[in-house]
DORO-461674 format. One record per residue (C-alpha): x, z, y; residue in three letters. Coordinates in steps of 0.2 Angstrom, whole numbers, plus 5000, padded with zeros to 4 digits. Last residue first. Layout:
N
XZYala;...
This chain:
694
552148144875unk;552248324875unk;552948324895unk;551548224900unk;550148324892unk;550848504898unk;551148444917unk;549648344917unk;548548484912unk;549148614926unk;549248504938unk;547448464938unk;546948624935unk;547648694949unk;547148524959unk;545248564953unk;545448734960unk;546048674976unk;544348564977unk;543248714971unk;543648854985unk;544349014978unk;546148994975unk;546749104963unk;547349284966unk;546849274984unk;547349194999unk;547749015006unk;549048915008unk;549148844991unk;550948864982unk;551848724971unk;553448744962unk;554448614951unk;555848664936unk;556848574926unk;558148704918unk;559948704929unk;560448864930unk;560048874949unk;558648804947unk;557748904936unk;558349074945unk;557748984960unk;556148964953unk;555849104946unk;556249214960unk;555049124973unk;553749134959unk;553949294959unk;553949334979unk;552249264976unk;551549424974unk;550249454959unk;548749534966unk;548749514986unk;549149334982unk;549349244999unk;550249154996unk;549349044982unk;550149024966unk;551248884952unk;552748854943unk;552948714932unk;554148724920unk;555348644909unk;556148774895unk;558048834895unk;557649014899unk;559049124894unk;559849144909unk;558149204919unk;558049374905unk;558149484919unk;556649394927unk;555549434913unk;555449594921unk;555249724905unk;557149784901unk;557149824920unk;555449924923unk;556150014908unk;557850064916unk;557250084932unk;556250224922unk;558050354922unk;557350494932unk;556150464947unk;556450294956unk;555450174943unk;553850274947unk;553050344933unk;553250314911unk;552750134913unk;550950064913unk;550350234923unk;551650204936unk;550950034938unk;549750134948unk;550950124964unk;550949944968unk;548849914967unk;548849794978unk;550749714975unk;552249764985unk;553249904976unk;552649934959unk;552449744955unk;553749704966unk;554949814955unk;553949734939unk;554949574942unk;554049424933unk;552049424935unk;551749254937unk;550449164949unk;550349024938unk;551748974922unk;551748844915unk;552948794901unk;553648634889unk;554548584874unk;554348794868unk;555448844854unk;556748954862unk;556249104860unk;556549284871unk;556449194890unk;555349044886unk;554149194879unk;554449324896unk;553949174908unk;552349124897unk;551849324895unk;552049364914unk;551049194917unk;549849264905unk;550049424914unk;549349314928unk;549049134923unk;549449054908unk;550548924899unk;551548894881unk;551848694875unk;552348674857unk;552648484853unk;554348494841unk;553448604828unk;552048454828unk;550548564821unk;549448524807unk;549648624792unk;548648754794unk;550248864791unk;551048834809unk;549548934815unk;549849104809unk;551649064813unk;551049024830unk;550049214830unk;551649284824unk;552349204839unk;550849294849unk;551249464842unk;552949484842unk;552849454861unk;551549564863unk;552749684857unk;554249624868unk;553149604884unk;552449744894unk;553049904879unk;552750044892unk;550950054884unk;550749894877unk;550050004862unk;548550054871unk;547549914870unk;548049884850unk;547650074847unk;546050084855unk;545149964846unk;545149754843unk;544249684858unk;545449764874unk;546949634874unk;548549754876unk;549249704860unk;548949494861unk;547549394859unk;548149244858unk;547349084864unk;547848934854unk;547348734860unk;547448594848unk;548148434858unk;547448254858unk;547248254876unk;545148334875unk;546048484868unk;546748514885unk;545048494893unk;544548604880unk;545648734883unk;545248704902unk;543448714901unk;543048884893unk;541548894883unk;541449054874unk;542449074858unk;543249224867unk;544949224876unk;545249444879unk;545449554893unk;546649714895unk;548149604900unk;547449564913unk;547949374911unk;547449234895unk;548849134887unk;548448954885unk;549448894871unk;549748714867unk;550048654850unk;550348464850unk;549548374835unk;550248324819unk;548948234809unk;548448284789unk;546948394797unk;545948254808unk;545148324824unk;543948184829unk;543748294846unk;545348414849unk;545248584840unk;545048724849unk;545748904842unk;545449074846unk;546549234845unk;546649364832unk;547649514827unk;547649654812unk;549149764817unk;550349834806unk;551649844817unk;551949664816unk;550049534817unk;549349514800unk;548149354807unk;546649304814unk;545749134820unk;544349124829unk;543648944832unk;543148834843unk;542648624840unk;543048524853unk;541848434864unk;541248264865unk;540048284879unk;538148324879unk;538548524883unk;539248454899unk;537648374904unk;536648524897unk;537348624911unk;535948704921unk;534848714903unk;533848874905unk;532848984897unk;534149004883unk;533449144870unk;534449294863unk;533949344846unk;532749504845unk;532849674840unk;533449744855unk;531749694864unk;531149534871unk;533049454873unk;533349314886unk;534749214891unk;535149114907unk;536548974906unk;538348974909unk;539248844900unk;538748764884unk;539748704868unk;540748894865unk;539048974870unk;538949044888unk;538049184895unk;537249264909unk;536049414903unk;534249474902unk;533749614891unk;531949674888unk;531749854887unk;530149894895unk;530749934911unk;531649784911unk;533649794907unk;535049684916unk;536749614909unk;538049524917unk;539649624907unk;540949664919unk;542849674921unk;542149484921unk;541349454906unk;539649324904unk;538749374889unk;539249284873unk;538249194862unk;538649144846unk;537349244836unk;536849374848unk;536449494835unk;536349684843unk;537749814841unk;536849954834unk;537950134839unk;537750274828unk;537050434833unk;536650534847unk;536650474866unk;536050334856unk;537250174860unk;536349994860unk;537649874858unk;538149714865unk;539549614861unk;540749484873unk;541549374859unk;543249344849unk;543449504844unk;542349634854unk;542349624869unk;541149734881unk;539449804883unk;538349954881unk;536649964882unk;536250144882unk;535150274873unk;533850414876unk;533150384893unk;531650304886unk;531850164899unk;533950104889unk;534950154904unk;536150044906unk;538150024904unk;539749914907unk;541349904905unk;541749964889unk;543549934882unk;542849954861unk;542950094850unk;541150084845unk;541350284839unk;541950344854unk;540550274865unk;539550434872unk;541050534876unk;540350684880unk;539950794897unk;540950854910unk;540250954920unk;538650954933unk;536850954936unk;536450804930unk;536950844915unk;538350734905unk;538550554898unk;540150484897unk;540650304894unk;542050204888unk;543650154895unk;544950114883unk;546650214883unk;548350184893unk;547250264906unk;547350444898unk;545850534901unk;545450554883unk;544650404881unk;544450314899unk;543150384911unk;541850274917unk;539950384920unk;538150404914unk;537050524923unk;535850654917unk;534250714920unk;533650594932unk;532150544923unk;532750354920unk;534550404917unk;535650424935unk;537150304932unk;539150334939unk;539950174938unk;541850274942unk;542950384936unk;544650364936unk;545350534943unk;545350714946unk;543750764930unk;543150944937unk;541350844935unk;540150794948unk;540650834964unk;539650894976unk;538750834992unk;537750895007unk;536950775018unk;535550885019unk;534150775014unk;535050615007unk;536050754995unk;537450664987unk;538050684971unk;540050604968unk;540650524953unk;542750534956unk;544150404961unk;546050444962unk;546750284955unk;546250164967unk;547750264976unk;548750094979unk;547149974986unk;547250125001unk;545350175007unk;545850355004unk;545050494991unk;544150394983unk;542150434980unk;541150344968unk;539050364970unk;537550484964unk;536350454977unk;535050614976unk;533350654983unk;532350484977unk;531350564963unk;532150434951unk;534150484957unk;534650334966unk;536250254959unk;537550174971unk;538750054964unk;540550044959unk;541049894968unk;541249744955unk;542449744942unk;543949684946unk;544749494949unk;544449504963unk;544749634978unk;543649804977unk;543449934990unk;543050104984unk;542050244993unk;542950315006unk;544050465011unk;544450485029unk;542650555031unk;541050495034unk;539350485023unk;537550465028unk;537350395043unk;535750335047unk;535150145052unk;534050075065unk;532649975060unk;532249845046unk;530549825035unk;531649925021unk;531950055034unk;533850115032unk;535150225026unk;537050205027unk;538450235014unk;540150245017unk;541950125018unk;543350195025unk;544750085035unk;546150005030unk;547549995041unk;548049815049unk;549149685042unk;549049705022unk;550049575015unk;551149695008unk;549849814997unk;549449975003unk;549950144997unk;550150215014unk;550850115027unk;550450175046unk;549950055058unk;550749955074unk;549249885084unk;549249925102unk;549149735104unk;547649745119unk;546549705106unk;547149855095unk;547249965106unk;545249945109unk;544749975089unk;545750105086unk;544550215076unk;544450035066unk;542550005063unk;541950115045unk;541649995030unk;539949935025unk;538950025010unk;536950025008unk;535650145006unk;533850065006unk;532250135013unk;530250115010unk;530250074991unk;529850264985unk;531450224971unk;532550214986unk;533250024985unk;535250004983unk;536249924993unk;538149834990unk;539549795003unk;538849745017unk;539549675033unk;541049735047unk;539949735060unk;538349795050unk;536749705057unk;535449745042unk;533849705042unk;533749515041unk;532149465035unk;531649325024unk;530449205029unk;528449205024unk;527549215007unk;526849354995unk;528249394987unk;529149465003unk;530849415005unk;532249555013unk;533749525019unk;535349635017unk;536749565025unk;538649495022unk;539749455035unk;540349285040unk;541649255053unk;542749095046unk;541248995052unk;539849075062unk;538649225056unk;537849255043unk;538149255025unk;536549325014unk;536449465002unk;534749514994unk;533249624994unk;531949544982unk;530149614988unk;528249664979unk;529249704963unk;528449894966unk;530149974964unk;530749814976unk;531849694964unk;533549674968unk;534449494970unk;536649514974unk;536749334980unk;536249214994unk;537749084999unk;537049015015unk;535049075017unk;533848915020unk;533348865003unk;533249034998unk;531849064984unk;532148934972unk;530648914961unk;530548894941unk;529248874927unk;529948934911unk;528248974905unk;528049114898unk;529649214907unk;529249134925unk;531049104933unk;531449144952unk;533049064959unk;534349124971unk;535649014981unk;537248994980unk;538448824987unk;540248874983unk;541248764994unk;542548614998unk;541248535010unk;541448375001unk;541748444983unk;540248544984unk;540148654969unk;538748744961unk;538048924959unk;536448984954unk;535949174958unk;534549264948unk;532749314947unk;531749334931unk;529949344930unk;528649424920unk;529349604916unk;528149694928unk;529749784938unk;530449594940unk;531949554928unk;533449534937unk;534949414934unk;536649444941unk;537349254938unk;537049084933unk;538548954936unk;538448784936unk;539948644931unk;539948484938unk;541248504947unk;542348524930unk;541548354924unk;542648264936unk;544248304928unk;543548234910unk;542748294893unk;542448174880unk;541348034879unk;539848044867unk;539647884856unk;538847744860unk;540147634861unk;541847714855unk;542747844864unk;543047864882unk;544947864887unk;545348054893unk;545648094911unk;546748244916unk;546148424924unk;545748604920unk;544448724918unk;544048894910unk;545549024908unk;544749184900unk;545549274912unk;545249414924unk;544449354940unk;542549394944unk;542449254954unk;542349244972unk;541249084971unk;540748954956unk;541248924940unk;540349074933unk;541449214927unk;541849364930unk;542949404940unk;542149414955unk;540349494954unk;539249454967unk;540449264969unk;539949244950unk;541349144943unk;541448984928unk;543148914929unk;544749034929unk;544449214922unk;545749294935unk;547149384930unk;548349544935unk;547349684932unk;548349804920unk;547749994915unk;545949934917unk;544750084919unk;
């Protein structure tokens, strides 16, 4: 499980995923920064222009394909902006194999998502919004293959959360949160509630969320869980909601139990069994805590499951594999030593493919339950990564993902087998593939402590090596995340200004082994610190950056890492810093997951002598030694990374005199969701760095 989850991957999101990355809808968040604003002089006649503020709502997003039970077709979700209406438009597509041909399946069905197969591949089961303006809750409809409308077989109040076909094809379990217990105080303002381990913003008390059965062709639903406890509730950027797994023989739903609904104790999750007979369920392993994702295998003889290495969250997750029946299991993924965040059953039942990031890319790796893992050739592609790899397996071991190549947003990709290259059946953003892009590039470097580091570089178009440019880091959030070569639009916005762009990949970043993820453990800024200057010296020694024109920016931690860098070195001509972590007692205190920052420290800051470290790592204690002009940007209503922050930052700015200008967005969120305040982010973002390098 993520130690840290402060970002959002900016640009390209997945609204069934969040976080991850497609340019469209609730996003994925983490952060792999993608998008940005400023217009770039086109080049010469005939030559391809360079990348401009109108391209980014150009940008679509594939997501969450699934390969049809006879392994011809493919269906997935396509995103794309609407300026006007200020939205996400999704709809789902179905894509022949052989010959590519393509149909979109829910003209009439506002922002479709979440596409699963029927068993017999005879229905798609998806997510729909209904309901008026402002009110919309998600649910399940159901589209015969053989023609006719959609049905709407759900009617939860409070919406769906994720569903799951029984194997036999006749029911679906799904997830929808419990109606308050208070429901009639409450409209007549009876509405005080008690605080648990909530986030501030909160204003009512959360309520469980548990799993319901019903008729595929629609009916009235069953029960199946209740309880104060409650399976988990996710806000983006996160992986998505741990989902349900149907044993094969349809008895069993193996699925995440936390023990409260509160966003603080995300922390005390288990895998869980579940009769659908008797109602009965039992816990899977004597594991406490941070499990999650648990997987029956293709005969239901085991299941896969999250845990990180050794049970400590400073560590990696990777993924277990034990009995059905119960206990523990092994570490299936020890040997890859990589952050896994995601995992299917390979058909034989004998291995897994595995995902996560590995350097500079998102890798894929088929994983034996024994043996040595084979990370597949996927040249330079890289799967979509949001806390989650978008991946899906046919029944006959085909792979289809959502990826992205450093010159081409999000398209679909095709694998036959494991042995196979990956192969683009679509072209949704070949307008932006066309323009004048930078070239990307890993770079790596002998980080301090003995570390071996990298990070990624983009060069600005008609890069010539005995210029000066302007070096502007783009900082990416979690911290466990990584920048990748993939294509990111605001880097190469930014490089599209006549600047190289540098994304480092400080300790804490999960692509380079256990030890560098770990090893931010109570150490927030000053060794991640040390390792992204030692990443500028890295880059200072190619010869071509302009020493007086170093910009440093990012959003999250990497708008903790930007205000902790102007506040420890003082060579940066310009900062930006969105939705900034800087005073970790608000962190602990106020933010979703307040209380699990315990886990980044040594426990809470008011047992013992911890202040003192929760201190030493607010950037904020350092305000008198930031000198650096910088924009300060977030939303209000950010539940992730409270903008009480930004509050302190700039009024410490100010009142020491250091050029400083703050704008918030009205709305909620981690980042703002809807594409035209998006743009503005990025807009401002860019022309604060450019101007203030001229």
């Amino acid at each position: 499980m993520a130690t840290r989850r402060w970002h959002e991957n900016h640009g390209q999101r997945a609204r069934s995923n969040y976080l991850a990355v497609p340019l469209g809808g609730r996003v994925l968040f983490a952060f792999v920064l993608l998008v940005a604003c400023a217009i770039f002089q086109q080049g010469a006649m005939g030559q391809a222009r360079r990348i401009e503020i109108g391209d980014f709502a150009k940008a679509v997003s594939v997501s969450d394909p699934q390969i049809s039970p006879d392994g011809k077709s493919i269906v997935y979700a396509v995103s794309r902006m609407n300026m006007e209406q200020d939205r996400h438009d999704r709809e789902l597509v179905l894509l022949e194999i052989v010959t590519g041909a393509q149909r979109v399946l829910t003209h009439d069905r506002k922002d479709a998502g979440s596409p699963r197969w029927s068993p017999a591949g005879d229905r798609i089961a998806f997510l729909a919004a209904v309901g008026p303006a402002k009110e919309e809750k998600a649910q399940i409809f159901v589209l015969s293959m053989h023609g006719g409308d959609a049905a709407k077989i759900t009617d939860a109040p409070n919406g769906v959360e994720q569903f799951a076909w029984r194997p036999n094809g006749t029911e679906i379990a799904y997830v929808t949160a419990d109606e308050a217990e208070n429901k009639k105080d409450i409209e007549k303002h009876l509405d005080a509630f008690e605080i648990g381990d909530n986030g501030y913003l909160e204003t009512k008390a959360p309520t469980p969320s548990h799993i319901w059965l019903v008729a595929a062709d629609g009916g009235k639903p069953r029960r199946l869980t209740s309880g104060s406890w409650s399976l988990p509730k996710v806000l983006p950027p996160s992986s998505p909601s741990s989902p349900l797994s149907w044993s094969p023989d349809g008895k069993w739903l193996a699925f995440t139990k936390q023990e409260n609904p509160h966003s603080g104790d995300s922390d005390l999750r288990t895998v869980q069994i579940l009769s659908v007979d008797t109602g009965d369920i039992r816990k899977l392993t004597k594991h406490q805590n941070f499990e999650g994702f648990g997987l029956f295998s293709p005969d239901g003889s085991q299941l896969a499951y999250w845990f990180p290495r050794e049970g400590d969250r400073a560590n990696e997750n990777e993924i277990f594999v034990t009995p059905a029946s119960g206990g523990d299991g092994q570490d299936a993924t020890r040997s890859i030593d990589r952050n896994i965040l995601r995992a299917i059953w390979m058909p034989d039942g004998k291995s897994l493919l595995v995902g996560g990031h590995d350097g500079a890319q998102v890798g894929l790796w088929l994983q034996p339950l024994s043996g040595a893992a084979k990370q597949l050739a996927l040249g330079d592609v890289s799967p979509s990564w949001s806390f989650w790899v978008d991946a899906t397996v046919g029944r006959n071991g085909e792979i289809a993902f959502a990826g992205s190549t450093p010159n081409q947003p999000s398209e679909l990709y095709y694998m036959a087998s494991t042995n196979d290259a990956p192969k683009r059946l679509t072209n949704y953003n070949q307008e932006i593939a066309a323009l004048s892009l930078g070239r990307t590039e890993r770079i790596e470097w002998q980080g301090p402590d003995k570390f071996h580091e990298d990070g990624v570089l983009i060069y600005p178009p008609g890069f010539q090596k005995a210029k000066k440019y302007p070096l502007v880091l783009i900082i990416h959030g979690g911290p466990r995340a990584a920048s990748t070569t993939q294509f990111s639009f605001l880097p190469q916005f930014v490089a599209a200004q006549d600047c190289v762009v540098f994304q480092p990949n400080y300790r804490g970043s999960e692509n380079l082994g256990n030890a560098y993820t770990r090893a931010i453990w109570n150490d927030a800024g000053a060794g991640p610190g040390r390792d992204v200057m030692a990443g500028i010296d890295a880059v200072k020694k190619l010869g071509f950056v302009d020493e007086a024109r170093i910009a440093v920016s990012g959003w999250s931690y990497g708008g903790y890492m930007t205000t902790w860098l102007i506040g420890h070195y003082q060579i940066w001509k310009v900062a930006m810093a969105g939705a900034a972590v800087t005073n970790m007692y608000d962190q602990y205190n106020l933010a979703d997951f307040n209380v699990t920052e315990r886990y980044i420290f040594n426990g809470s800051p008011y047992v013992g002598d911890n202040i003192k470290a929760y201190r030493d790592q607010s950037p904020i204690t350092y305000a008198s030694q930031m000198k650096t002009p910088t924009l300060i940007l977030s939303d209000t209503g950010d539940f992730r990374v409270t903008v009480t922050q930004s509050y302190e930052l700039y009024h410490a700015l100010k009142d020491n005199g250091v050029p400083v200008r703050f704008f918030a967005y009205p709305v909620g969120g981690h980042f703002p969701a809807d594409p035209v305040r998006q743009q503005d982010v990025y807009r401002r973002w860019a022309e604060w760095l450019v101007q203030n390098l001229k």
